[in-house]
Every structure is written in structure tokens, then in C-alpha cells.
C-alpha positions as CSV (number, residue, x, y, z in Angstrom):
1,X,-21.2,-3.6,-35.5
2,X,-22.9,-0.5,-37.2
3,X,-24.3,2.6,-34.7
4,X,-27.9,2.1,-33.5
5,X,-28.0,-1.5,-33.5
6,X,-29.4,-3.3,-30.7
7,X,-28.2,-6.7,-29.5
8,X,-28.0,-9.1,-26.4
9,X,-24.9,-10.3,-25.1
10,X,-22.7,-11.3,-22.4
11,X,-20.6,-9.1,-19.7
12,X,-17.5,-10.7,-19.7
13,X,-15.2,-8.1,-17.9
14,X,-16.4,-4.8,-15.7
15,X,-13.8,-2.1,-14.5
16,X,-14.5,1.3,-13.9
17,X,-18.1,1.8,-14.8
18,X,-17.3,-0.2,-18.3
19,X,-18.6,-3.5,-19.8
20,X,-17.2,-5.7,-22.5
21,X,-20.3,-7.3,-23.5
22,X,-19.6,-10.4,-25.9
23,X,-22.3,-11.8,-28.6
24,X,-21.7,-15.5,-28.5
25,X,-19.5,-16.7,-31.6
26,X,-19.4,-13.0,-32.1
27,X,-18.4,-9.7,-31.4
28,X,-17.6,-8.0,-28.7
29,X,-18.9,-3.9,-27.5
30,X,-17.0,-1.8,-24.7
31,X,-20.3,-0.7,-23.4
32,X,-21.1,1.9,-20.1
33,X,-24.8,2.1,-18.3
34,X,-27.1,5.4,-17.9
35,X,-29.2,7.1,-16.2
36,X,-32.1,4.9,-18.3
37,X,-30.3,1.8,-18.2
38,X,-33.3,-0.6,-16.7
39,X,-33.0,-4.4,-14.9
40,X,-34.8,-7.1,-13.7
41,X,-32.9,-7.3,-10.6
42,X,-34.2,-5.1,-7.8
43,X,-31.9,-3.9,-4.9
44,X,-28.3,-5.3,-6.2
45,X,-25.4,-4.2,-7.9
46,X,-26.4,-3.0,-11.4
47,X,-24.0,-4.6,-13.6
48,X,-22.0,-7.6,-12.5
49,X,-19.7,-10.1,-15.2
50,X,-22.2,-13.1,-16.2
51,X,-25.0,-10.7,-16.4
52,X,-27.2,-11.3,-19.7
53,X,-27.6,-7.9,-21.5
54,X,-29.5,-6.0,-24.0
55,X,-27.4,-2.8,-25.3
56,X,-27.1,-0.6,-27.9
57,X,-24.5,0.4,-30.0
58,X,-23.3,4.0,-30.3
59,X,-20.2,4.4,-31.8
60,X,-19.5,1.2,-34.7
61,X,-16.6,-0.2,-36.0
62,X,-14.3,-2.7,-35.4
63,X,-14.0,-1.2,-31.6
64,X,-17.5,-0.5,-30.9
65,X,-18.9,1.1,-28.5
66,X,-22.6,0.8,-26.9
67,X,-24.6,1.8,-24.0
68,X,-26.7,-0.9,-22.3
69,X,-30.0,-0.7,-22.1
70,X,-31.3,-3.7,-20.0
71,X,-30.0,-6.3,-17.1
72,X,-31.9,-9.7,-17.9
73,X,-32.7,-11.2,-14.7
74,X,-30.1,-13.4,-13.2
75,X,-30.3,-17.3,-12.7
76,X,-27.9,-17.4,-9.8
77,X,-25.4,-15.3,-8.4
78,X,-22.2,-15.2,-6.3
79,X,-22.9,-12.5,-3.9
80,X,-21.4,-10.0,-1.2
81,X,-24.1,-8.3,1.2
82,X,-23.2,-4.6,2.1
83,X,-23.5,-3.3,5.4
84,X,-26.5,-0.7,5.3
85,X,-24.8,1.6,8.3
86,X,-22.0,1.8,6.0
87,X,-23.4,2.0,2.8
88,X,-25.2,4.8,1.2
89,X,-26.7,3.3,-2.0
90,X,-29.5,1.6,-1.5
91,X,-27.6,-1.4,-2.8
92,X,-27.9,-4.3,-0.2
93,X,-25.8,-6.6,-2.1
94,X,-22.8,-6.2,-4.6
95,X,-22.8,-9.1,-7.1
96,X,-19.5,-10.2,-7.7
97,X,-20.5,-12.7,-10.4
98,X,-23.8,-13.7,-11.9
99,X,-25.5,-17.0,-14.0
100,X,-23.1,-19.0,-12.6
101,X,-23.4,-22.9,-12.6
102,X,-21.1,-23.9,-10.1
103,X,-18.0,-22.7,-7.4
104,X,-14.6,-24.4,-7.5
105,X,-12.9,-23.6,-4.6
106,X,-9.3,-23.5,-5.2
107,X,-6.4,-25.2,-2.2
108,X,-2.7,-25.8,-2.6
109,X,-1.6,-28.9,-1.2
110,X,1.4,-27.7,-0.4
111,X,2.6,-23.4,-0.5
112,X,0.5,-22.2,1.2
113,X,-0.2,-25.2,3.1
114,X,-3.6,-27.5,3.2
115,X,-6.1,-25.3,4.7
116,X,-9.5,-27.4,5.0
117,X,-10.7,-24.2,7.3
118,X,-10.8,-21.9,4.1
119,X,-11.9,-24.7,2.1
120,X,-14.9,-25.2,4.6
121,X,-15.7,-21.4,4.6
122,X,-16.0,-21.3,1.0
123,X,-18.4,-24.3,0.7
124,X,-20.6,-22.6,3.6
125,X,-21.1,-19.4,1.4
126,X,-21.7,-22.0,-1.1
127,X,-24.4,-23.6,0.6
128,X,-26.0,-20.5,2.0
129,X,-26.3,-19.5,-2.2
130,X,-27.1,-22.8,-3.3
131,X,-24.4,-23.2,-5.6
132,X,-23.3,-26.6,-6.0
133,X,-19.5,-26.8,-5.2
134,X,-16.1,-28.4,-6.6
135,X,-13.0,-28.4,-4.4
136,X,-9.8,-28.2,-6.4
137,X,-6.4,-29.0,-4.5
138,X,-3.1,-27.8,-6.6
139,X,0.5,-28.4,-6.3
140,X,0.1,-32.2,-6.3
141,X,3.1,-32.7,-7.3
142,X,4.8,-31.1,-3.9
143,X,3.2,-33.3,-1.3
144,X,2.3,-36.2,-0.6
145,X,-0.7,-37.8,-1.9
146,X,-2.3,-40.4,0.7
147,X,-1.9,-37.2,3.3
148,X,-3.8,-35.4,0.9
149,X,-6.5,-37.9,0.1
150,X,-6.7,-38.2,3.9
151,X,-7.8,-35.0,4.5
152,X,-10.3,-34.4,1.8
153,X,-12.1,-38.0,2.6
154,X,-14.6,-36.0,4.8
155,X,-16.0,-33.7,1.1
156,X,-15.7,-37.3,-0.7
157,X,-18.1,-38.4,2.1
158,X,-20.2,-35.4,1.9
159,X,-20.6,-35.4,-2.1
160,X,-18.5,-32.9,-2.7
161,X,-16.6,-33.7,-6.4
162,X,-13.2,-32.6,-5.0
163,X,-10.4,-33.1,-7.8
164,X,-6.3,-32.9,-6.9
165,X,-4.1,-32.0,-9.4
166,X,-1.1,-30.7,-10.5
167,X,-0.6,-27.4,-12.8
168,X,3.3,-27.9,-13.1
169,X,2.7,-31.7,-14.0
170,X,-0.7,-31.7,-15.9
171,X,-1.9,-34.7,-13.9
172,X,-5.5,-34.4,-12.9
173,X,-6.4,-31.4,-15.8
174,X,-8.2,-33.6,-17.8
175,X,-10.6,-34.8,-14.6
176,X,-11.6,-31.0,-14.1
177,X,-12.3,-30.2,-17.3
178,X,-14.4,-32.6,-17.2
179,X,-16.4,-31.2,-14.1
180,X,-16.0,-28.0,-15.7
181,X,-17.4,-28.5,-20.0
182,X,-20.6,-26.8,-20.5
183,X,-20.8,-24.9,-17.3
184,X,-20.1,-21.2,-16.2
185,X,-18.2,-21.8,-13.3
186,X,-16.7,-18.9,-10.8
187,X,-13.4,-19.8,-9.2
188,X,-12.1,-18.7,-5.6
189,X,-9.2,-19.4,-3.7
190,X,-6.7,-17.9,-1.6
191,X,-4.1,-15.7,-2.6
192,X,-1.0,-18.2,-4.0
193,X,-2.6,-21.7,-4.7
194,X,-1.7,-21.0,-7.9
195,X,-5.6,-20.3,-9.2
196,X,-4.1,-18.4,-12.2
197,X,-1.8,-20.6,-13.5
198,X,-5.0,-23.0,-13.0
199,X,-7.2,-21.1,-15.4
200,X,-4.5,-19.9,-18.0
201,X,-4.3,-23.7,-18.6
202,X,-7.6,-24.6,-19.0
203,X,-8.4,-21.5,-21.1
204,X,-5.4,-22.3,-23.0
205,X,-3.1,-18.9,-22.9
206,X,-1.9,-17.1,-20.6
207,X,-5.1,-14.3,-20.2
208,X,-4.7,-13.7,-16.5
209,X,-1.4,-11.7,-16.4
210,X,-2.9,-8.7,-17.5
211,X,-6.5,-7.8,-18.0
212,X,-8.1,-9.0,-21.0
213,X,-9.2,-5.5,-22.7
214,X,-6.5,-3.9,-24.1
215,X,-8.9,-1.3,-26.0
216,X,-9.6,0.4,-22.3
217,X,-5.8,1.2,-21.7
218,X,-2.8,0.9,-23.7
219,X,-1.0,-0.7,-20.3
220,X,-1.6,-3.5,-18.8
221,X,-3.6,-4.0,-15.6
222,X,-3.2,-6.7,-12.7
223,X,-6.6,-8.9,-12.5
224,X,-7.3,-9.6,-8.7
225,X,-9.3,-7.6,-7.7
226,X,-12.1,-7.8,-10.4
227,X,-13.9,-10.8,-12.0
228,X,-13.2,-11.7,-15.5
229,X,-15.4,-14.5,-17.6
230,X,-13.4,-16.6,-20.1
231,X,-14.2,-19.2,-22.5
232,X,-12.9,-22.8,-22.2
233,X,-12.0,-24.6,-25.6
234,X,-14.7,-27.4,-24.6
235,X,-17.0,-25.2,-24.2
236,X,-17.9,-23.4,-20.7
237,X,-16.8,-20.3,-18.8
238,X,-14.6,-20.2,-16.3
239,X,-14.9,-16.7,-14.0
240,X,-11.8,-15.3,-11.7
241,X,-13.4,-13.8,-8.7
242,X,-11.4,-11.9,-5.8
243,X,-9.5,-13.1,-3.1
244,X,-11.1,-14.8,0.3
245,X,-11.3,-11.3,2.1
246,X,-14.2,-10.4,-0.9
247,X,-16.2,-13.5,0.2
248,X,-17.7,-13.1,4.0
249,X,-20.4,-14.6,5.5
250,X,-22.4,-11.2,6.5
251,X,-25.3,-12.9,5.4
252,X,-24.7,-16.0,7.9
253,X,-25.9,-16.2,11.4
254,X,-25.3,-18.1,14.5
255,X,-28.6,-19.5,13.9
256,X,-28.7,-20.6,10.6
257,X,-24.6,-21.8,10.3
258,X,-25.7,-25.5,11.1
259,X,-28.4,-25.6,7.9
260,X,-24.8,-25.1,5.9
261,X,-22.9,-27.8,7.1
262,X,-25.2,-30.7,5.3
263,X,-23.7,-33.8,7.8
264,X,-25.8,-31.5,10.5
265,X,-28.8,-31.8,8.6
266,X,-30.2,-35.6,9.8
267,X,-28.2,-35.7,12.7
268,X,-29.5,-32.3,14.6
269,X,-32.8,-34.2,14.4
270,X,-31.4,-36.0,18.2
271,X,-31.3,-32.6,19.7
272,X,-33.2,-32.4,22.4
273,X,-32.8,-28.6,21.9
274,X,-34.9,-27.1,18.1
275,X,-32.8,-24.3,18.4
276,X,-29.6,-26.1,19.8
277,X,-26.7,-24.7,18.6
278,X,-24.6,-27.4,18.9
279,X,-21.9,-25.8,20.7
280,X,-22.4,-26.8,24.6
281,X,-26.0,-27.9,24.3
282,X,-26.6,-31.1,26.4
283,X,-28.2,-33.9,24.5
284,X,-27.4,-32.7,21.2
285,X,-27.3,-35.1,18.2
286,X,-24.0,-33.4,16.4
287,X,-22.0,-33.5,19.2
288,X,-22.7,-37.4,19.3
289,X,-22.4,-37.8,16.0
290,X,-18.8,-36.1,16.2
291,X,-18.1,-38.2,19.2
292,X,-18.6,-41.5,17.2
293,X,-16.8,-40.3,14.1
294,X,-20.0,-39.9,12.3
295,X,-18.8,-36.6,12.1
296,X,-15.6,-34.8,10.9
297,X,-14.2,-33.8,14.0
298,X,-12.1,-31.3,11.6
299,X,-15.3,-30.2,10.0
300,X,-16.9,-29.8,13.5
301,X,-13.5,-27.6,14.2
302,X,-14.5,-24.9,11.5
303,X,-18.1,-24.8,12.3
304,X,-17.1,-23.6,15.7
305,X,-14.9,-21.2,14.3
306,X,-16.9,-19.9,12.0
307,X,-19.9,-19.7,14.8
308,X,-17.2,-17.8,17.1
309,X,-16.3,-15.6,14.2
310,X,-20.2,-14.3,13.4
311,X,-21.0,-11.0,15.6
């Protein structure tokens, strides 16, 4: 890349007020923002990995270096609302990850155990984005299967493409690359389900034991607690995302919970109640439907403790 040349690209990585921004099929620019740096969307984080960008390079070479210039406005994005009394940017939102297609939510059958209350917190923030949602169960090969299928049968119900699998075995890879060829997908999951191992697989190396950009530091640097976009050999992203304690539901009320649990949607129609909460309410249409089975009674479960858990 030669000095002065402008181009569009990719953010694949961010860390420390830097961007590795990748031209597709192409190369790639350590690039930092500026007091001119302009974008197309208001009110959020300025930079996030996924975000299509227009820089500048400053410094050419094989390890280029560039200053953006431009944030293209965002399709979708995986987001984290700030808490104003706390927060002294005018930032309302930090964008973890942006132009994403999808969110797999990543479980362990097994180590840590099956936890469908995680699994059902994730596809609420899902919902409240409108991201469509894939759940990913891992360590197949520790457990046993019909308990498995048992528990996920009420996100087969729902829609939900929900894949089990086995990263020490292989069995079930080729099903989720699948879900995942052509698509930008972020994954979450809980520390230990083995969502590393996961993507180093489909990505085919091992890129999540250190952080991918060497040029930044001459040591390596643990991952976790910063998204990182990488290709997939079929073609597709897949982007690591932080831990659950990054992903809370600050943008979720008491009031508008139910419109994220879709099995609420027709059957909330019964309440006698518009604003029923579907808690205590007489006459209310969910709690029937949970009575007659119409209704996870283990999805009903985390919907009252997530409504318990919002101030």
C-alpha cells in the first residue's frame, strides 16, 4: 500500500485505540482514528470490529499504516447500552460488534453443565436486536444425547436452528458450517464451553490463542475480552465476542421482556390484562398456556428470572 492512498475496508480487530482494517482478498492497514475521523452512526461507540471503513494510508509498506477517515453506517449491530449516570461520553451505547448476520450462542453439554437459563438470556438480547439466532451445544461427546435433545426440544419448537456437536469428535462441524457459509456471524458463550476450540476449527488454525496482530506487540496477548473477526475457508466471518457479563439486558424492561420470548406473542392475546405481566395476573393467557404445556415451563422459569432480575 503506497502513503496517501485512500481505500475502504474492514475492521477485523480493535485494541487500544487501533484498527486492523482488511481490503477483501487484500491487504491489511494497522490504522488509529482522529480528531476528523467522521461516521454515519450518531451517538455510539466510534469504531467497533465489523464496521465498514474508508481510511487513509500514512505510512506504506508491507506494514502499513493509515488513519481512518469515515465509519459507513452499520447494517446491524451487537450492542451494550451504557449507563448515562455512569458514563461521561456522550456515548449511550458501546458496540461490541457491527454488520453482523446472525448470533450463535455457544453451551456445553456437559463442563460446565447444560444451562438453558444462559442460553435463554442470550436469545432475549437476541430478540430485543433482532438478530436471528443459532444455539450451539458442545462437548457432545461427554453426555448423553436423548437428555440433550430433550432439553433443547422447546428452541426446535420455537424455530430456533440449534446444532449439537462435538469439537473433540468432529461430529456435527459440518451441520454448522453450514448455518454459518456466507454469513458474518458473532459468537457468545460462557466462559469454558469450549467457544475457542469451536472457532479455531472452523477457521482452520489455531488464531484464538493469542491475538491475531502480531505487528502491534512482539508478545502475545489473551483474546477475551475483545472481539476479533475471522474468515472461514467457505466463505463467512465468524466474530469472538466477550464473555456473558459483557452482554446485559440494560436495554430490557419489565414491560417489554414478554415481546422477547416469541411463544408469548399469540398467546398474551387471552389476557384479560394489555399490560399483564404475566407473573400473578389473573386470567392471563401465558400462564395457561404454561399450564397445558403449550408452554415451556423451563422457558417460563427464565422469563421470571430474568423479570425478577430487571431493576
Amino acid at each position: 500500500m503506497e502513503e496517501g492512498q485512500v481505500f475502504r475496508g474492514i475492521v477485523t480487530e480493535a485494541r487500544g485505540g487501533m484498527y486492523l482494517v482488511e481490503i477483501a482478498g487484500g491487504p491489511a492497514c494497522l490504522c488509529t482514528t482522529f480528531r476528523g475521523t467522521k461516521t454515519e452512526n450518531p451517538e455510539t461507540g466510534l469504531v467497533a470490529v465489523g464496521d465498514r471503513v474508508e481510511a487513509r494510508v500514512t505510512a506504506g509498506g508491507k506494514d502499513a499504516e493509515g488513519a481512518i477517515t469515515l465509519v459507513l453506517k452499520r447494517d446491524t449491530a451487537l450492542e451494550r447500552k451504557r449507563d448515562r449516570r455512569r458514563n461521561r461520553s456522550k456515548e449511550s451505547v458501546q458496540v461490541i460488534a457491527a454488520n453482523i448476520d446472525q448470533l450463535a450462542v455457544i453451551a456445553s453439554a456437559d463442563e460446565p453443565p447444560l444451562n438453558t437459563r444462559l442460553i435463554d438470556r442470550y436469545l432475549v438480547f437476541a430478540e430485543s436486536a433482532e438478530l436471528p439466532a443459532i444455539v450451539i451445544v458442545n462437548k457432545m461427546d461427554m453426555t448423553d444425547k436423548t437428555a440433550v435433545d430433550a432439553m433443547m426440544a422447546p428452541y426446535y419448537r420455537l424455530g430456533y436452528s440449534v446444532h449439537c456437536l462435538s469439537s473433540l469428535t468432529g461430529e456435527g462441524l459440518d451441520d454448522v458450517r453450514v448455518s454459518l457459509c456466507g454469513k458474518t456471524t458473532a459468537f457468545s458463550g460462557h466462559s469454558g464451553v469450549g467457544k475457542s476450540t469451536l472457532i479455531n476449527l472452523l477457521v482452520g488454525e489455531e488464531k484464538l490463542k493469542t491475538a491475531a496482530i502480531s505487528s502491534w506487540s512482539r508478545r502475545g496477548v489473551h483474546t477475551t475480552t475483545n472481539a476479533v473477526m475471522l474468515p472461514l475457508p467457505g466463505g463467512g466471518y465468524v466474530i469472538d465476542t466477550p464473555g456473558i457479563r459483557e452482554f446485559d439486558l440494560s436495554g430490557i424492561t419489565k414491560e417489554n421482556l414478554r415481546f422477547y420470548f416469541p411463544e408469548f406473542l399469540q398467546e398474551m392475546q387471552q389476557c384479560a390484562y394489555s399490560s399483564c405481566s404475566h407473573t400473578v395476573e389473573p386470567s392471563c393467557g401465558v400462564l395457561h398456556a404454561v399450564s397445558d404445556g403449550r408452554i415451556s415451563s423451563e422457558r417460563y422459569k427464565s422469563y421470571l428470572a430474568i423479570h425478577e432480575s430487571i431493576e
